[in-house]
C-alpha positions in Angstrom: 9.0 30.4 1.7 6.5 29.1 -0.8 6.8 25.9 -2.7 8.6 27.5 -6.0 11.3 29.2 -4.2 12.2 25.9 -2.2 11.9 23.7 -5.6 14.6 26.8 -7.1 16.3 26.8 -3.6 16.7 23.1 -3.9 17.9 23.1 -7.8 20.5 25.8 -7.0 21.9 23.1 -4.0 21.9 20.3 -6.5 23.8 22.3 -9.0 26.3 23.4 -6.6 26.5 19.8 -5.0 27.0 18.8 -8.7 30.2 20.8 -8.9 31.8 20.1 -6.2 31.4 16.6 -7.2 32.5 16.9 -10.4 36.0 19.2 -8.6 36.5 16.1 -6.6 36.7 13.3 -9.3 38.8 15.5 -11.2 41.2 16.0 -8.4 41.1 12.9 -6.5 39.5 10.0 -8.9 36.5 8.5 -8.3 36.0 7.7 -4.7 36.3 4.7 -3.3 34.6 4.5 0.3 35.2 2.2 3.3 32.5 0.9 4.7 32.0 3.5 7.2 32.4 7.5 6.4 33.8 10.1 8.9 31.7 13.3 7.9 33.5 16.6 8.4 31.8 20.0 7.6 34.8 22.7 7.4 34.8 26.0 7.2 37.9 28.3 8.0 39.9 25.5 9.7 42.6 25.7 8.6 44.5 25.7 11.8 42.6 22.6 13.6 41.7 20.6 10.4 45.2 18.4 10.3 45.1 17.2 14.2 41.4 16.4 13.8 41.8 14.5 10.5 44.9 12.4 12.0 43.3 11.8 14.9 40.4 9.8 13.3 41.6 6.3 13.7 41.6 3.9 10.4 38.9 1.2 11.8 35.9 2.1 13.9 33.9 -1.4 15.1 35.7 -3.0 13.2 35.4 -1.8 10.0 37.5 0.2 7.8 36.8 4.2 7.8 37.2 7.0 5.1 37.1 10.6 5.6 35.4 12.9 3.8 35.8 16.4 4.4 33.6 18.9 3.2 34.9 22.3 2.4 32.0 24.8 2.8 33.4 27.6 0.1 36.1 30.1 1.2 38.6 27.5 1.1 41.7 28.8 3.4 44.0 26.1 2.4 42.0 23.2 4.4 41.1 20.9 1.3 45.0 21.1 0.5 45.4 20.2 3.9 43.3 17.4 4.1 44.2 15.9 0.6 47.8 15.7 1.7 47.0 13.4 4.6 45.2 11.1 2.0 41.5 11.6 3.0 38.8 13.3 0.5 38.3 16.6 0.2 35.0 17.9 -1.3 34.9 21.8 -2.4 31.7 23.7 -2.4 32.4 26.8 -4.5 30.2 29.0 -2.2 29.7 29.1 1.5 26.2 27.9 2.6 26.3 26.5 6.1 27.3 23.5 8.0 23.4 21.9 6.8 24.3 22.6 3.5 27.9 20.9 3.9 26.7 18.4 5.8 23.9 17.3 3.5 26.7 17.1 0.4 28.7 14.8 2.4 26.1 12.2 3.1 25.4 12.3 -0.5 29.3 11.6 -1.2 29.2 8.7 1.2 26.1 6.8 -0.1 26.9 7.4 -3.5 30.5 6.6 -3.0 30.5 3.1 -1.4 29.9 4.2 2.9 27.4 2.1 4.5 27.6 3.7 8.0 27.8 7.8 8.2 29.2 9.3 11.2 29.6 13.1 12.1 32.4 14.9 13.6 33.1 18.6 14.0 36.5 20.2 12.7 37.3 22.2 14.9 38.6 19.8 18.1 35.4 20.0 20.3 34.6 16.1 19.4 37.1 12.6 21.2 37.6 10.5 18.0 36.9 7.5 20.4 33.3 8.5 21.1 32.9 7.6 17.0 32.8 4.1 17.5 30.9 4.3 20.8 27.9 6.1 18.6 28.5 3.7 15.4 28.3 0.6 17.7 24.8 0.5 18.3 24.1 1.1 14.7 26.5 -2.1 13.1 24.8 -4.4 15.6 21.1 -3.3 14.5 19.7 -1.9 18.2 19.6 1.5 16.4 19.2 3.6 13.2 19.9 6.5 14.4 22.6 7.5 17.0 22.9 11.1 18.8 26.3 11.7 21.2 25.1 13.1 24.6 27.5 15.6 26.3 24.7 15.7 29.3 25.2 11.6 29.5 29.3 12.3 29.5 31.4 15.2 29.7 31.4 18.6 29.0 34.1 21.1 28.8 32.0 24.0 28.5 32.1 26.4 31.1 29.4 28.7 28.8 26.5 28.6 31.5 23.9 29.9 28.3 25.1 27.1 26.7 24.4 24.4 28.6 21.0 25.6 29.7 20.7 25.6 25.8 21.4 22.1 25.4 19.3 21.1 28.9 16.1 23.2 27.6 15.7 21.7 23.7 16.5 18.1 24.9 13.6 18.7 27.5 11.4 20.4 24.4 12.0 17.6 21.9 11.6 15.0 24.2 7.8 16.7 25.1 7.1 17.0 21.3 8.1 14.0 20.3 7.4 11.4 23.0 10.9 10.1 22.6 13.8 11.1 25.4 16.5 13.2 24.1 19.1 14.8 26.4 21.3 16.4 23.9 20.1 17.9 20.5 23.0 19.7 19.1 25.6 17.2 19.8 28.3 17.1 16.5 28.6 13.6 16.5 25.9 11.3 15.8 25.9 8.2 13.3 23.5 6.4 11.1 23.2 4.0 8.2 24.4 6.2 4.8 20.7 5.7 3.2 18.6 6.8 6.2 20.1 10.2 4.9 18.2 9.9 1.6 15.0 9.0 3.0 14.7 12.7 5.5 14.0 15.8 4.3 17.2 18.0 4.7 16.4 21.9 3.8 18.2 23.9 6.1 22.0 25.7 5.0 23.3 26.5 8.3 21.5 25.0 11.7 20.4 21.2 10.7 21.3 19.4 13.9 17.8 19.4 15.3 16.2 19.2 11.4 18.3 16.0 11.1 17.5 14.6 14.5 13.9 15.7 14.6 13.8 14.2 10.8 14.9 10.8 12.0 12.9 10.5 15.0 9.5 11.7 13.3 9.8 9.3 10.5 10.0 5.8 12.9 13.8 5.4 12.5 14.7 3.9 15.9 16.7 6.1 18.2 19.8 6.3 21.2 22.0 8.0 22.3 25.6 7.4 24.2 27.8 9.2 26.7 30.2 11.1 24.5 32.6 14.2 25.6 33.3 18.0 24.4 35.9 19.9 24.6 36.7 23.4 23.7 37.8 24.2 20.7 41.8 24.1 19.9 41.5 27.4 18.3 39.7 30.0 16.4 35.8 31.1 16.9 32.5 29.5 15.8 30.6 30.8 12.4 27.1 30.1 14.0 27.4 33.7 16.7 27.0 34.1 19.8 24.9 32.0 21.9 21.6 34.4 21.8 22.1 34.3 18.5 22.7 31.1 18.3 19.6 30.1 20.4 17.1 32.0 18.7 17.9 30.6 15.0 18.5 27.2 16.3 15.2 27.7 18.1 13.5 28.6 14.9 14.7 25.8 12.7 14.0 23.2 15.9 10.4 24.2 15.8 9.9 24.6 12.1 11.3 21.0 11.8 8.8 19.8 14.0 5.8 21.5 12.6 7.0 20.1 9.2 7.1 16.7 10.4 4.1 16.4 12.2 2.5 18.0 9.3 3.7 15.3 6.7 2.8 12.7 9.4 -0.7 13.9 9.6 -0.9 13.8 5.3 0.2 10.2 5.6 -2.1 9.5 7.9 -5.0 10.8 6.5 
């Protein structure tokens, strides 16, 4: 993609960001975050988005949470959902991708008063205690950056493509990078709300590894923490199946990195 169409790419995102901003204040008010922001990229959940959002408990570490759930277009009654339990609701009018949701909601958090993000999935694959055991590291200051590790704790995944999945990128990364990595597509992972404005976030669909590779390449510091998975509650995942699945995410992984060590070279020169 050459320079133009990302800068048009990138304008388009802002503009769509913009309204679903501007949807939000008009149905909900301005927000006013918590110190720490639950990040939920939704898509179709209708069915699993009310156990997951109650399940989220009011103080992690201590501090007082928000939850802010992004709707990624298509909406199926889930922002309806989620703004009758209390929490925000932020409406993309077009389906992008989990990146692209992502990415809007820890713009809605920084902007909105968060000073800790922390991701979870919507769909019931992710314990709400293993938020705090990710944050923790990042209140106290050992960390900027925290990744959950199923490989370090428990997996429910009996998918043996899977697995090997997660076993051979946490073994790549960890080669390309120098830093040790077990687990590079894990959902939840938490950071301080402006380390998100300092990486470079591009990609609409698979952005685990862009957001992890992102953090790691530009000197944030690192860790991970034992977390657990489970299957999901119900329905199927967007991203295909796992080949599928494998071979984008394998693209974007790499692609990240080349990117990366590219700008790292320009700065060093």
């Amino acid at each position: 993609m050459s320079t133009r169409e990302k800068a048009r790419r990138r304008s388009i995102d802002e503009l769509i960001d913009d309204v679903a901003i501007a949807e939000l204040i008009e149905s909900q008010g301005v927000p006013d975050l918590a110190p720490v922001a639950v990040v939920i990229a939704a898509y179709n959940e209708h069915d699993n988005i009310t156990a997951v959002v109650e399940s989220i408990p009011g103080t992690i570490c201590g501090l007082e949470v928000s939850v802010v759930v992004v709707v990624d277009g298509d909406d199926d009654g889930t922002a309806e959902i989620v703004r009758k339990t209390g929490h925000v609701a932020v409406v993309a009018p077009v389906n992008r991708g989990q990146g692209a949701a992502l990415r809007l909601g820890y713009r809605v958090a920084r902007d909105y008063g968060a000073t800790y993000v922390v991701t979870a999935d919507a769909d019931g694959q992710t314990d709400p205690h293993d938020l705090g055991v990710v944050l923790e590291p990042v209140v106290t200051g050992e960390a900027d950056f925290v990744n959950g590790s199923r490989r370090l704790g428990v997996t429910h995944s009996t998918g043996a493509l899977r697995n090997a999945g997660v076993l051979v990128f946490g073994r790549l990364i960890t080669l390309l990078t120098g830093t040790r990595v077990t687990d590079t597509a894990n959902p939840i992972r938490a950071m301080r709300a402006e380390l998100t404005a300092r990486l470079v976030l591009d990609e609409p669909q698979y952005q685990a590894s862009e957001l992890l590779i992102g953090a790691i390449m530009s000197g944030a510091r690192f860790a991970e923490r034992p977390v657990t998975m489970y299957a999901r509650t119900s329905g199927r995942s967007k991203k295909g199946g796992n080949l599928t699945y494998g071979y984008r995410y394998g693209k974007v992984f790499l692609r990240t990195w080349w990117r990366e060590r590219s700008r790292q070279g320009a700065v060093g020169s």
